[in-house]
Every structure is written in C-alpha cells, then in structure tokens.
C-alpha positions as CSV (number, residue, x, y, z in Angstrom):
1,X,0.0,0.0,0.0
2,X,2.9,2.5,0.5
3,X,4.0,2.3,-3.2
4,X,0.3,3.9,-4.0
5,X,0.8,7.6,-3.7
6,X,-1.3,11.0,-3.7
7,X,0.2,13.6,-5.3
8,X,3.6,12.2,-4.7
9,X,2.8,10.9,-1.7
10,X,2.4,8.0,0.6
11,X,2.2,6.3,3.6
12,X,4.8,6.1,5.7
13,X,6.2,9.2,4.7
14,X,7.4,11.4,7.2
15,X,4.8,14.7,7.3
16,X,7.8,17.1,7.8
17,X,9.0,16.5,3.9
18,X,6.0,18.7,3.5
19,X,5.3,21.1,6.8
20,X,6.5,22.7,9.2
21,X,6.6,21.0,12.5
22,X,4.3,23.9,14.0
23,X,2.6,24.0,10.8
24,X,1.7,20.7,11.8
25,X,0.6,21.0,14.9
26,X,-1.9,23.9,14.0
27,X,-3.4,21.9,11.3
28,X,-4.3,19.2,13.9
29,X,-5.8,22.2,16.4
30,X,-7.8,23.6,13.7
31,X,-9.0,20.6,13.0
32,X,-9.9,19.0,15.9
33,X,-13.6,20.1,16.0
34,X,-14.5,17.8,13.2
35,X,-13.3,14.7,15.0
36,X,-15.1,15.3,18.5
37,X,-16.3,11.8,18.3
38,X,-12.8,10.2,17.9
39,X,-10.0,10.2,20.7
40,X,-6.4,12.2,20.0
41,X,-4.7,9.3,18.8
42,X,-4.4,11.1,15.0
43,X,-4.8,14.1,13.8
44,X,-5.1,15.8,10.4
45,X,-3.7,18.0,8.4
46,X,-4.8,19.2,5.4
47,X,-3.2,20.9,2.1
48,X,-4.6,22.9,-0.2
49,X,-1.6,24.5,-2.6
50,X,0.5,22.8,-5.4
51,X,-1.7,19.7,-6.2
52,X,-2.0,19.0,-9.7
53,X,-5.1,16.1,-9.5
54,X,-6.8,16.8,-6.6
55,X,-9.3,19.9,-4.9
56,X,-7.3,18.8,-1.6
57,X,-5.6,16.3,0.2
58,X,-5.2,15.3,4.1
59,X,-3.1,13.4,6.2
60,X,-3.7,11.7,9.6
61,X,-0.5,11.4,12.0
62,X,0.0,10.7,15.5
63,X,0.5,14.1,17.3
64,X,2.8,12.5,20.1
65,X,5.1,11.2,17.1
66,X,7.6,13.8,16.4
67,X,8.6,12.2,13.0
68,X,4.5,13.1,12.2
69,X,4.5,9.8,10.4
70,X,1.6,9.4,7.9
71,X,-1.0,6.4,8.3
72,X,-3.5,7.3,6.0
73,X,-4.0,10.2,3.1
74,X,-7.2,11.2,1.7
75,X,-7.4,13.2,-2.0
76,X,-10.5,14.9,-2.6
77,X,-11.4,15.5,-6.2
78,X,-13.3,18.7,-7.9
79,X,-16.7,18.8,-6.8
80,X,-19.4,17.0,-8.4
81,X,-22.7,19.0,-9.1
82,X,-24.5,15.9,-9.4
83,X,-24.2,12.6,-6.8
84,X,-24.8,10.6,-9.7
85,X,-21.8,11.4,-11.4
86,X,-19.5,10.9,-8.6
87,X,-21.1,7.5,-8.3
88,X,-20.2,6.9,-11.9
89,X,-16.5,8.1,-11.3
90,X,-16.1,6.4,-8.3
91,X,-17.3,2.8,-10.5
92,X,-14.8,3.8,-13.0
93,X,-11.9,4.3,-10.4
94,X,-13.1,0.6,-8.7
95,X,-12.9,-1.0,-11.8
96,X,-9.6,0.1,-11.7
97,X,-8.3,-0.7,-8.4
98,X,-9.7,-4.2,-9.0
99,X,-7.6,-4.6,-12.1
100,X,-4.5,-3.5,-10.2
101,X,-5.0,-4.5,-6.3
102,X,-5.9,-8.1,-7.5
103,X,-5.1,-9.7,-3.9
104,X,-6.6,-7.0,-2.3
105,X,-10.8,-8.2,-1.5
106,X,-13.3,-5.0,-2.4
107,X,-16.2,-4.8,-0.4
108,X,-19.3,-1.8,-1.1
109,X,-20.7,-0.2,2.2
110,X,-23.2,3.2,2.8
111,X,-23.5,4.5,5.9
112,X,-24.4,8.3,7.5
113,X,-21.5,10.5,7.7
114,X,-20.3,10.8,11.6
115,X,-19.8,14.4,11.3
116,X,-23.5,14.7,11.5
117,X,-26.2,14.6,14.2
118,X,-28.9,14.5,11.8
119,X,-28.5,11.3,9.6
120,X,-28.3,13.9,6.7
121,X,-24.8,13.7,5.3
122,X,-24.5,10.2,3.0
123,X,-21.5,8.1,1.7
124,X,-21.2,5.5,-0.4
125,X,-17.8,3.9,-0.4
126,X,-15.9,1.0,-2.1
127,X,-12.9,0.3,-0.1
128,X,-10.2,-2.6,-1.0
129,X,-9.0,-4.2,1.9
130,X,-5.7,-6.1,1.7
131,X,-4.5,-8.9,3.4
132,X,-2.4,-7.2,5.9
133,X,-5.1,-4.8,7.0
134,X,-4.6,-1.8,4.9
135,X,-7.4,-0.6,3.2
136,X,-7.9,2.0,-0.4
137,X,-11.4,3.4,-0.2
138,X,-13.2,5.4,-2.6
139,X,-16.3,7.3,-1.6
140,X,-19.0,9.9,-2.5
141,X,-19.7,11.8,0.3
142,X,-23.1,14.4,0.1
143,X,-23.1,16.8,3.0
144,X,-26.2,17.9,4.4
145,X,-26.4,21.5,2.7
146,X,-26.5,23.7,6.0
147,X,-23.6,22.0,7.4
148,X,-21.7,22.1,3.8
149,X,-21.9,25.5,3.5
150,X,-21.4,26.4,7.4
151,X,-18.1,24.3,7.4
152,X,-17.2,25.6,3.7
153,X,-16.8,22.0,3.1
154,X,-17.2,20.2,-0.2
155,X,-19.5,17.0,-1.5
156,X,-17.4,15.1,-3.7
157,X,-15.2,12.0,-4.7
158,X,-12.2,10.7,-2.2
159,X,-10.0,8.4,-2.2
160,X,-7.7,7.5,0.8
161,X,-5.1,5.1,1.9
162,X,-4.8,3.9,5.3
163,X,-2.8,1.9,7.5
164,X,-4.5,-1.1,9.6
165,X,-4.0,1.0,13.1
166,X,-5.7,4.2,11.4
167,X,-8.3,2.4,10.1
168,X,-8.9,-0.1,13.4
169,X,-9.2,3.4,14.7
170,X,-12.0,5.2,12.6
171,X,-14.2,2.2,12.3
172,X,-14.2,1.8,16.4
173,X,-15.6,5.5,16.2
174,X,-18.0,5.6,13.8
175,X,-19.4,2.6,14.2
C-alpha cells in the first residue's frame, strides 16, 4: 500500500518532507472540531496549494510522534454538481483498483456520515481491503447543505489510503 501515492505521496512518509513541525501542529488544532467523536490518537492536516489532481488532500499522523508519520491520506477530487456522477466516477476508479489490487478483497458499504447529528450527510464507499489490514477506499460523500456551507466543506469524490491502526481506529468510532 505504501508504493500507492497521492500527489507524490504515501504512507509512511514522514509529514515534515511537507510542513513545518508547528505548521503541523496547527493543522491538527484547527481541525480538531470535526473529529469530536474520535480520541487524540491522529490528527489531520490538510493541504490545499501545489496539487495538480486533486481539490485537496489530508493526512492523519499521530501528534505524540515527532517524526508526524503518515497512516492514511485522503485526496479529494473537484466537486461534483450531481451525486450521480461521482457514483459513476467512483465505479470507474473501482474498476480500476480491481484490475490492479488483485489480492486485495473489495467490499461496497453506505452508511451516514459521523460528522453529522442528523443522519443527513450520506456516503457510499468501495474500499479494498488487503490482506495485511490496509485498506484504499473510494467514496461519494453528500453533506447535508447547512452543514456544507457552514463548514465551507465540499460534497465530492475521495480516495484515501490507510494503515490497519488508522483504520482499526476510525471504524471503532464511527461505528
């Protein structure tokens, strides 16, 4: 899973190739609100400037780690007017994967977004789990529009990489 990479880059890279160390260490205070329902095990930190493929992409490293290893990246792509054509894209891309993670097994999941109380905010997701635990996902995600626009956040198509610890970690939380 660490030879896939997002805009040049992948797991297991060290997050200071990229930040600052208090660059860093903002990101994951500023961001912080969004994962009230998790623990401070990872954090995130997101970049916006210099991407070529994707809107924006994120990273989730352990704060206590002062190498700010990544476990997992996440690329948003350009907004999608219509759900239905992120769905298409997101078949396209799983078609894909399939041909080129054959060991990995592909499993298909919807579920409301954690971020939000209300049961508003949808994803669908096709995620590729490997053998060892690791995981590619690819998901639509459709914000409930008050919460879109009052987080300036975007609906769209991601995909994201994660280590077995990171992930063991999300699903305990928003499950």
């Amino acid at each position: 899973i660490s030879d896939f990479e997002i805009e040049g880059i992948s797991i297991g890279d060290s997050l200071l190739d990229y930040f600052s160390e208090k660059e860093i260490i903002d990101e994951i205070k500023i961001n912080k609100y969004m994962y009230e329902y998790t623990t401070a095990e990872f954090g995130e930190v997101y970049k916006y400037d210099g991407l070529q493929t994707y809107f924006n992409i994120s990273f989730f490293v352990k704060p206590e780690d002062k190498n700010f290893i990544i476990y997992a990246i996440y690329g948003t792509l350009p907004h999608e007017n219509n759900i239905n054509n992120c769905y298409q894209k997101m078949n396209e891309i799983s078609k894909e994967f399939i041909i080129i993670f054959k060991s990995a097994k592909k499993f298909d999941q919807n579920y409301n977004h954690p971020v939000d109380p209300s049961g508003r905010s949808k994803v669908k997701t096709s995620y590729f789990m490997f053998n060892n635990g690791d995981e590619i996902d690819i998901m639509c995600i459709d914000f409930e529009e008050n919460l879109r626009l009052k987080n300036n956040w975007s609906d769209g198509l991601s995909i994201s990489i994660g280590r077995k610890e990171f992930n063991d970690w999300l699903k305990k939380r928003i499950n």
